[in-house]
N, C-alpha and C positions, 0 to 999 in steps of 0.2 A: 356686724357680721350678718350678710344674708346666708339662707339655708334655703339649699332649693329644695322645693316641692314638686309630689310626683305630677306630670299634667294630669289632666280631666278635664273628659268629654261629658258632658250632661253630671251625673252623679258616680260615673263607674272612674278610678285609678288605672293605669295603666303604666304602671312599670315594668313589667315582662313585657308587655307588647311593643312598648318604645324601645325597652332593649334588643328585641328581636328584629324591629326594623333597623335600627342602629348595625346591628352586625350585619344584618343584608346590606343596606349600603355600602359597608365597610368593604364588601368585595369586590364592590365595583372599582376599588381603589387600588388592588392589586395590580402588579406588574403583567402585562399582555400574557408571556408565558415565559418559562423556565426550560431544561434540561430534559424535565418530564414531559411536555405538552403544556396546556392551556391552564394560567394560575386563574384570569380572571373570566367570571360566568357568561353565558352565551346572552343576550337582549333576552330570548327568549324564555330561558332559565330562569331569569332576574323576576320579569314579570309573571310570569307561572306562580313561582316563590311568593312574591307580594300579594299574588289575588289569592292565592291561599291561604295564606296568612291572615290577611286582613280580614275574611269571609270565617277564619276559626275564631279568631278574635271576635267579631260581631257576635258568634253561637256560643262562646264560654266566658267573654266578660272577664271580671277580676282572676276567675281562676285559669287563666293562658299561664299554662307553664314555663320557666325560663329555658332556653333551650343553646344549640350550639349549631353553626353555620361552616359549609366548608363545602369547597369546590374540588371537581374531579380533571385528570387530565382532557375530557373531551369537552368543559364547561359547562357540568349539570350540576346543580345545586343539591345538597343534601341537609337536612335542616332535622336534628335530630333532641328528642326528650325523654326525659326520666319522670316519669306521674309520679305523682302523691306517692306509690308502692315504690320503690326504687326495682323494683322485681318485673316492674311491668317496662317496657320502651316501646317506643313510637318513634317514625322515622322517616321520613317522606326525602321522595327523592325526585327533584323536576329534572325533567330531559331538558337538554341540549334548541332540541328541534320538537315541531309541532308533529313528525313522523313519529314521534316516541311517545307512549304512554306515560304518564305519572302513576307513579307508585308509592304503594305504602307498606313497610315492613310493620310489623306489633308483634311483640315476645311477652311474652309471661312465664311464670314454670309450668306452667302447663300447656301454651305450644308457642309455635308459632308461625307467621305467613309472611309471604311478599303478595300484592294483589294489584291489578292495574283497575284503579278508582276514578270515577268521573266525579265526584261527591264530595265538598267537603265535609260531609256529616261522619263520614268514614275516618277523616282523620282525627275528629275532636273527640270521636267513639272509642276510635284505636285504641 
């Protein structure tokens, strides 16, 4: 019986990150659209999402939170996590279109924001 092992790049594990790409992928598999609008994410979207990711990935290593993927009726991505504190969330939301801003919500009990971010320092801080 084999038992798979997580990959690894150089010396760092990446099992959140492969699961994270994993679910991005998985959107692209979606049905075009539904009742509501648009199931599956816009090109745009998709890649916005990936260089984001990969770029927080690069700056946090081992500690890439696991997180959860899900698309809106107009085809923007929202890619959302729980930190270490469960108290704290992170949430990033790619546009549709290169007209739109990317955005970042972060909640703690102590406040919270929506912010239109060029930076992915912003999201691995959030």
């Amino acid at each position: 019986m084999t038992i798979a092992q997580p990959i690894q790049t150089g010396n760092l594990k990446r099992p959140s990150a492969i699961a994270t790409l994993k679910d991005l992928a998985d959107l692209l598999e979606l049905e075009e659209e539904d009742d509501y609008g648009l199931l599956k994410p816009s090109q745009y979207a998709f890649k916005t999402a990936m260089d984001w990711l990969l770029d927080a990935y690069v700056m946090m290593g081992e500690t890439f939170p696991r997180e959860s993927t899900c698309t809106d009726p107009v085809g923007r991505i929202t890619v959302d996590w729980t930190r270490r504190d469960p108290k704290r969330k992170v949430r990033l939301f790619c546009p549709s279109t290169a007209e739109q801003p990317v955005d970042i919500y972060h909640a703690s009990d102590a406040n919270s924001a929506v912010e239109d971010v060029t930076a992915v320092s912003s999201l691995v801080i959030g």
